[in-house]
GUSE-346713 format. One line per field, with one value per residue: residue number from 1; x, y, z of N, C-alpha, C in turn. Coordinates in Angstrom, 3 decimals, m for minus. Example, Ala and Ser with C-alpha at 12.3 -4.5 7.8 and 13.67 -1.06 7.14 Angstrom:
2
num (1  2)
n.u (13.190  12.850)
n.v (m5.690  m2.250)
n.w (7.800  7.080)
ca.u (12.300  13.670)
ca.v (m4.500  m1.060)
ca.w (7.800  7.140)
c.u (13.200  12.900)
c.v (m3.300  0.030)
c.w (7.800  7.870)
This chain:
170
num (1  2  3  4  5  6  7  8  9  10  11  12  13  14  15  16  17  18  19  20  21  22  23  24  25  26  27  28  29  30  31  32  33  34  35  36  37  38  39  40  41  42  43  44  45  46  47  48  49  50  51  52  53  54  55  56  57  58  59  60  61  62  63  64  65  66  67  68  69  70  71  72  73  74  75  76  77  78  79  80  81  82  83  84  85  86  87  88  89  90  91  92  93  94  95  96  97  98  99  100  101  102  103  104  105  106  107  108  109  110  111  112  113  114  115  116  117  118  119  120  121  122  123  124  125  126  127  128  129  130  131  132  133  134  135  136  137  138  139  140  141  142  143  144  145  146  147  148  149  150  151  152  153  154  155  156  157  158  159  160  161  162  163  164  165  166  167  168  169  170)
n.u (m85.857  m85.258  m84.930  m87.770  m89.461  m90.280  m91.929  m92.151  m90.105  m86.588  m85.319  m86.378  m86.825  m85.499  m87.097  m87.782  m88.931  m91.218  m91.997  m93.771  m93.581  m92.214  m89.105  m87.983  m86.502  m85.315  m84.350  m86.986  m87.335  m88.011  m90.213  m90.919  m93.608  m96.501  m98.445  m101.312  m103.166  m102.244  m99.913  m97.223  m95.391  m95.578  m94.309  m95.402  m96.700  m95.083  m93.673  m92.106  m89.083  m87.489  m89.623  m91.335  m91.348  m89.886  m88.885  m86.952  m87.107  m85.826  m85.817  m86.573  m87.607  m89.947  m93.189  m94.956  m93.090  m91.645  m93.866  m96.169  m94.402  m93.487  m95.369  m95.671  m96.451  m96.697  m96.493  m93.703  m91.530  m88.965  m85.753  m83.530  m80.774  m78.201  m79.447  m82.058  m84.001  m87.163  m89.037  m92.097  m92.604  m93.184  m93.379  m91.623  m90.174  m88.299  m85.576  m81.325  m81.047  m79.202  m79.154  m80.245  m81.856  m81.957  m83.282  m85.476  m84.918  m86.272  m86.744  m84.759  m83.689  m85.327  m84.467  m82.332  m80.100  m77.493  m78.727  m77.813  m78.276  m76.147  m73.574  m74.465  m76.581  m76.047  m74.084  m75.055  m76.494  m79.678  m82.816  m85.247  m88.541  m91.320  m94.389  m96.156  m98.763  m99.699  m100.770  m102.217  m101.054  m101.025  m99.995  m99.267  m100.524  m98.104  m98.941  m100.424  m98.505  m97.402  m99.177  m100.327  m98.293  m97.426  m99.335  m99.004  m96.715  m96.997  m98.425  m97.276  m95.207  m94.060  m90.873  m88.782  m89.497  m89.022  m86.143  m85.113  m85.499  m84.038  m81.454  m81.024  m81.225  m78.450)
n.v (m0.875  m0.327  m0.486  0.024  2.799  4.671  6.769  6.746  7.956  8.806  9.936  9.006  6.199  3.284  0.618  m2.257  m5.791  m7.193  m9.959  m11.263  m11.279  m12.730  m12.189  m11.913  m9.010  m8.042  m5.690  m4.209  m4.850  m2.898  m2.093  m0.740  m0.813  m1.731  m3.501  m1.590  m1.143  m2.461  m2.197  0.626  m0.058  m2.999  m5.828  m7.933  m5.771  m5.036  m6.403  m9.751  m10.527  m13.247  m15.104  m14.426  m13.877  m11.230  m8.108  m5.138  m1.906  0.750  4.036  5.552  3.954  3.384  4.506  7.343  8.960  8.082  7.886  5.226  3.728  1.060  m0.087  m0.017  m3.490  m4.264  m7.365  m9.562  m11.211  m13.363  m14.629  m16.936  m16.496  m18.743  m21.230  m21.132  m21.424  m19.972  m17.493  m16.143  m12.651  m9.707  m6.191  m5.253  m3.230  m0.099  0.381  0.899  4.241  3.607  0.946  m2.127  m4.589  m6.357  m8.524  m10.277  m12.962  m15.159  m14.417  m15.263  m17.778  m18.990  m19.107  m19.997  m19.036  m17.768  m17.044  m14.898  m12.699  m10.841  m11.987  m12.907  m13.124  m12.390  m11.032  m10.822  m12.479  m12.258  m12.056  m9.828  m9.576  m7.051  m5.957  m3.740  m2.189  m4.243  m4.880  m4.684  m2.311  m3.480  m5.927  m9.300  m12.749  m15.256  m17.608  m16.160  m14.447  m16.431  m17.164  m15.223  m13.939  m16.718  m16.448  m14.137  m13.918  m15.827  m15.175  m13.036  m14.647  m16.414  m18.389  m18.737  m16.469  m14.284  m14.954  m14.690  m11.838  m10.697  m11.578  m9.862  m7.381  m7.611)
n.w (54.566  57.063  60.512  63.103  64.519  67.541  66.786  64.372  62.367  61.043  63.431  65.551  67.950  68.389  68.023  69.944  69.602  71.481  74.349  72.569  70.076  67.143  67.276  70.152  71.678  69.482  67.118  65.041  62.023  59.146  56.010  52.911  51.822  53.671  56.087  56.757  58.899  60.994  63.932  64.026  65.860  65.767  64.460  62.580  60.778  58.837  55.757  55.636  55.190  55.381  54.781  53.000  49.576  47.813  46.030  46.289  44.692  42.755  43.537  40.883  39.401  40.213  40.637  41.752  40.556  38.048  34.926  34.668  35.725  38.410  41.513  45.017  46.026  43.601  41.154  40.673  38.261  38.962  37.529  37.770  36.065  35.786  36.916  35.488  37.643  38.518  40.061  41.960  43.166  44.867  44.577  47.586  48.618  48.597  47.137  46.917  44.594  42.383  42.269  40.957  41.804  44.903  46.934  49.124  51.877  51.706  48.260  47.703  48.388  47.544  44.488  44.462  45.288  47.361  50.466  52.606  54.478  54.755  53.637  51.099  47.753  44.669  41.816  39.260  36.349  37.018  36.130  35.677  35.612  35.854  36.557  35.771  37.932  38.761  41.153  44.959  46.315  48.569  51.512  50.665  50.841  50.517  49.141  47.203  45.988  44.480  42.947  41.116  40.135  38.550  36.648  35.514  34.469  32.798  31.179  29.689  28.547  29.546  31.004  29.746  27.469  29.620  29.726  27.195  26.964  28.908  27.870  25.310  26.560  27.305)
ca.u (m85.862  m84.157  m85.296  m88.770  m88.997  m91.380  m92.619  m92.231  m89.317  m85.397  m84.898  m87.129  m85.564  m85.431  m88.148  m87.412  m89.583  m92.055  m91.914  m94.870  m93.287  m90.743  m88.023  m88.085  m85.414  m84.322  m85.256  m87.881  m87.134  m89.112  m90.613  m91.993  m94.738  m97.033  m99.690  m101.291  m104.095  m101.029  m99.430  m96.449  m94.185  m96.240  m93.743  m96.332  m97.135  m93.860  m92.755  m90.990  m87.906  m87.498  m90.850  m92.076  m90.564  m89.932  m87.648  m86.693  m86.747  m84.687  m87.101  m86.519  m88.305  m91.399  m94.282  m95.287  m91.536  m92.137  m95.291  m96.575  m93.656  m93.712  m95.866  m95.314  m97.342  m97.068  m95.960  m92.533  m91.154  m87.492  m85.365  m81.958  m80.307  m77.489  m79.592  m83.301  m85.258  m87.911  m89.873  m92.879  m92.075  m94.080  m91.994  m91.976  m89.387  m87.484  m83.570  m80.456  m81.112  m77.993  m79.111  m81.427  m81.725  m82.013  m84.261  m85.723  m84.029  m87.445  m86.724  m82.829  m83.658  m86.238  m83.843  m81.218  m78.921  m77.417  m79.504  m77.720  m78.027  m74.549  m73.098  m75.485  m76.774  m74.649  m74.427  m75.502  m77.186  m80.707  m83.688  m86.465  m90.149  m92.025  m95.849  m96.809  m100.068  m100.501  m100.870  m103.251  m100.325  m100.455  m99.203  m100.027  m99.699  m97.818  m99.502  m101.093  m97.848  m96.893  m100.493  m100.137  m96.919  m97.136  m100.263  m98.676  m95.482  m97.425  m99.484  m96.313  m94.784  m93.003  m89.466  m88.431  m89.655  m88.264  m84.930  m84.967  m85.471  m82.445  m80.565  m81.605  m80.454  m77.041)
ca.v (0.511  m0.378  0.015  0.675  4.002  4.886  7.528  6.207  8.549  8.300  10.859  8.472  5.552  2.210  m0.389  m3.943  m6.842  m7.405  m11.257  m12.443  m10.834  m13.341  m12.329  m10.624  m8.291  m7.674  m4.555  m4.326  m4.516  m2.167  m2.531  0.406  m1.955  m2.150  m3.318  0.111  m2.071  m3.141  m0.884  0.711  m1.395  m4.288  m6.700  m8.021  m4.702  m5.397  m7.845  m10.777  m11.335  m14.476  m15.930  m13.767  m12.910  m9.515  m7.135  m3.464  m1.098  2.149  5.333  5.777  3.156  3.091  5.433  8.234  9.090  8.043  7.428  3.877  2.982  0.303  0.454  m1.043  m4.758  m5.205  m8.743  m9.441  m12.804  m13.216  m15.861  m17.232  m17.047  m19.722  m22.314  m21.767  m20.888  m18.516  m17.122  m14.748  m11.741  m8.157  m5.140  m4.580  m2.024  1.020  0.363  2.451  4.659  3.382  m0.330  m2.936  m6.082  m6.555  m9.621  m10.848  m13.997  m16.149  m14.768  m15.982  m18.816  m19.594  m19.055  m21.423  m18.097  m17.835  m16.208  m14.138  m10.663  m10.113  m12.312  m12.980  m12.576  m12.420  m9.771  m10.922  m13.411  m12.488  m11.365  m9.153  m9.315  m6.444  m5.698  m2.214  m1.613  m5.343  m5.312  m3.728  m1.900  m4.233  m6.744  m10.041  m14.006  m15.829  m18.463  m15.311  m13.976  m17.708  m17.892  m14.022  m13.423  m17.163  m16.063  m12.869  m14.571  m17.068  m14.163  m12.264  m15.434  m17.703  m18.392  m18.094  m14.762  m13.465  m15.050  m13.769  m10.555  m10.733  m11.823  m8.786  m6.078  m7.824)
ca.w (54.972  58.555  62.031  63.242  65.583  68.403  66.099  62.407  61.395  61.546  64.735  67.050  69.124  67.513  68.306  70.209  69.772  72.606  74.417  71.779  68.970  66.495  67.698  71.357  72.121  68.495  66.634  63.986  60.478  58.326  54.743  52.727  51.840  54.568  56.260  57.859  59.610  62.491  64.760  63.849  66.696  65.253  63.203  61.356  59.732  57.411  55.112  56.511  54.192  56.137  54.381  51.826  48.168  47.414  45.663  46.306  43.210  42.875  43.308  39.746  39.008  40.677  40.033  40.881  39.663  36.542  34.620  34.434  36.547  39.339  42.376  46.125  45.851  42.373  41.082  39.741  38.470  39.387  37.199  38.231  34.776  35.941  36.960  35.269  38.611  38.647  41.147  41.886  44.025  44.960  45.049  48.919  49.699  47.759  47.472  46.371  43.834  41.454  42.048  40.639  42.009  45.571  46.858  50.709  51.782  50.881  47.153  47.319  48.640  46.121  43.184  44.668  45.907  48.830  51.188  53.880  54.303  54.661  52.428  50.102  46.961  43.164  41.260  37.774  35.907  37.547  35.227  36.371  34.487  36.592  35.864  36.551  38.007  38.605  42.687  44.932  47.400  50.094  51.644  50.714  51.410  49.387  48.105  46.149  45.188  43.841  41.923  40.768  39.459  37.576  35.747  34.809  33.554  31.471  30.190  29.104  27.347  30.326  31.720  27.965  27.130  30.699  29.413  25.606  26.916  29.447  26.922  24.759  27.247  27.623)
c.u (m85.019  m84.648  m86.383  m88.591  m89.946  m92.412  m92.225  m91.019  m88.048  m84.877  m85.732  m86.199  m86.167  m86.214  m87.867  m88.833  m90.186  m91.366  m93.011  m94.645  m92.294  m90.000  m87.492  m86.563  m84.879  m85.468  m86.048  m87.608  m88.266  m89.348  m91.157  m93.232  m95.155  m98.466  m100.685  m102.596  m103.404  m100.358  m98.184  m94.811  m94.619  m95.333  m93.957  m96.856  m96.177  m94.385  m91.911  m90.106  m87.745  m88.386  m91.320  m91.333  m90.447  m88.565  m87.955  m86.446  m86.637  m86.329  m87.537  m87.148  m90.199  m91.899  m94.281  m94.428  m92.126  m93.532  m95.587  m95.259  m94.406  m94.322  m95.582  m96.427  m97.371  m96.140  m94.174  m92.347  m89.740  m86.768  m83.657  m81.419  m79.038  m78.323  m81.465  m84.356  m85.554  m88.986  m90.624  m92.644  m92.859  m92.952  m92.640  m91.180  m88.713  m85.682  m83.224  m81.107  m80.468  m78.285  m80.275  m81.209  m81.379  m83.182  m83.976  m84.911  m84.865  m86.756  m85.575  m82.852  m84.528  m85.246  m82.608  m79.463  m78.374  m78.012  m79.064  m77.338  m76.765  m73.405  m73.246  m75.523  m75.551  m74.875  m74.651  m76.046  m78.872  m81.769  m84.704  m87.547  m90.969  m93.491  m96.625  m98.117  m100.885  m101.027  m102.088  m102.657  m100.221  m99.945  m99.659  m99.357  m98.659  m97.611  m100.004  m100.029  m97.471  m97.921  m100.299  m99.165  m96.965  m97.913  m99.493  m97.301  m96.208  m98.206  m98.202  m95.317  m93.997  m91.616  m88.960  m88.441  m88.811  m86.938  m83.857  m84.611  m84.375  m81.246  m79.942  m80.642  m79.179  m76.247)
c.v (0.710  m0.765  0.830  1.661  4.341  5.583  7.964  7.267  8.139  8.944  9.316  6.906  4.105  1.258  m1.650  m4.551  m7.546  m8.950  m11.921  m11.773  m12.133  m13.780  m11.474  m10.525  m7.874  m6.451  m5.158  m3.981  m3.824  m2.744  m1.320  0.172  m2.288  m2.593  m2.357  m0.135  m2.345  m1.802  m0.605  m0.018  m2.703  m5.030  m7.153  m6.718  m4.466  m6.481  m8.569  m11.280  m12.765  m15.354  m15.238  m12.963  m11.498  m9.356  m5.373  m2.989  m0.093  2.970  5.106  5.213  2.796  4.474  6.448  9.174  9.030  6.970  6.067  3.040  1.550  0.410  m0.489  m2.086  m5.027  m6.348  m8.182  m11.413  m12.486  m14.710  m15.532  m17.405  m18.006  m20.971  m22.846  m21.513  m19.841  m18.993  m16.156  m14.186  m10.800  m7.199  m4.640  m3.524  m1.596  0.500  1.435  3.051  4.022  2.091  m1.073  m4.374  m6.664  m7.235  m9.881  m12.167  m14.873  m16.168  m15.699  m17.220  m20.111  m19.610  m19.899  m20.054  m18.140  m16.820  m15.354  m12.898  m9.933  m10.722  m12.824  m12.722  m12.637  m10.979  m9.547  m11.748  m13.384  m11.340  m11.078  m8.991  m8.411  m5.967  m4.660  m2.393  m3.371  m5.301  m4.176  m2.503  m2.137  m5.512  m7.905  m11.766  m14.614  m16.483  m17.303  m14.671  m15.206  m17.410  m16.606  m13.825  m14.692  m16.590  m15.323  m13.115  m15.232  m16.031  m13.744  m13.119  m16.318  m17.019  m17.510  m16.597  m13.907  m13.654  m14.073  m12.108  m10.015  m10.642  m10.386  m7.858  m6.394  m6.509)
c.w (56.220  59.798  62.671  64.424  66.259  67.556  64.423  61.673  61.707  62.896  65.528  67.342  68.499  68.455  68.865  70.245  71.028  72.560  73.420  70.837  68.578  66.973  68.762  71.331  70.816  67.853  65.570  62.754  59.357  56.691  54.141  52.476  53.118  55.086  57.167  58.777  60.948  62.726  64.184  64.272  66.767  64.349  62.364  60.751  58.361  57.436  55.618  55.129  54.355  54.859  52.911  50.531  47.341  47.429  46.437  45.375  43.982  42.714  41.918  39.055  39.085  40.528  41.703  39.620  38.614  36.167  34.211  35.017  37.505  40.724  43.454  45.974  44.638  42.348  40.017  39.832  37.894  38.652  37.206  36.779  34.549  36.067  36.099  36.278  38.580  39.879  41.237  43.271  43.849  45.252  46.081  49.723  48.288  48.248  46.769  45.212  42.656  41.621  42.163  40.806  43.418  46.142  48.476  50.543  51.546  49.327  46.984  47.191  47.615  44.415  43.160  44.508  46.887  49.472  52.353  53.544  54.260  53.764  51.446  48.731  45.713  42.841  39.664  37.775  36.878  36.371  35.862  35.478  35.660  35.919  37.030  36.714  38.265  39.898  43.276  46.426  48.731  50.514  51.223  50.822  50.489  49.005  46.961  45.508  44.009  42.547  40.698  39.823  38.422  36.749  34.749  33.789  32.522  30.436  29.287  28.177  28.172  30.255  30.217  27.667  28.017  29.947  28.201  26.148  27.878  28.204  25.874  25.340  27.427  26.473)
């Protein structure tokens, strides 16, 4: 989302990192996924890309938009269709409208991508299995996204099935 703000909107004045925060002196990276338990100039109230696997889906995608869409915390399992790695992921932040497939640097790194925010990332060969209505819209650890998202893959038919059905939409 960007840059946390004294007073949570884009007009207010961009947030630095206390000395017992992360990463003092640097601003605060937001998440739309949050935890609303922590203060707003709290770092831990986001998602740490750093550590934790998560995508961003397009509005369009996620609910209330459309019906039985995708909701913030549900599970997703993310497979590298070059090399075979998959990974479980929660959708923790809204991206562009016009694009599907933007991942924290935990997921990247988990799929054997390159992980930097700026030069990062491919732009194909990645398959998305998302499961509406699986999460409970917050944040969570992730050992539970690991345990979560495999379940839900194995329920839905494994790597395989994710693949087939890549394949499919080509």
């Amino acid at each position: 989302m960007g840059a946390g703000t004294d007073n949570g909107k884009p007009s207010g004045t961009p947030v630095r990192q206390g000395p017992n925060d992360p990463f003092p002196g640097f601003y605060i990276s937001t998440t739309a996924l949050q935890d609303a338990s922590k203060q707003r100039t709290d770092p831990g109230r986001y998602v740490d890309s750093r550590t934790v696997p998560y995508v961003a889906l397009p509005p369009a995608v996620l609910a209330p938009r459309r019906e039985g869409g995708a909701r913030l915390g549900d599970f997703v399992a993310v497979m590298n269709l070059t090399n075979d790695k998959v990974a479980s992921a929660i959708v923790a932040d809204i991206g562009p409208k016009d694009k599907l497939g933007e991942g924290s640097i935990a997921l990247a790194e988990a799929l054997g991508i390159p992980s930097s925010p700026r030069t990062g990332g491919v732009k194909s060969h990645v398959a998305y299995g998302v499961f509406p209505r699986s999460g409970d819209r917050k944040p969570r650890p992730v050992e539970d996204i690991s345990k979560g998202g495999a379940l839900l893959l194995a329920e839905f038919g494994g790597a395989a099935q994710l693949s087939a059905c890549s394949a499919e939409a080509r």
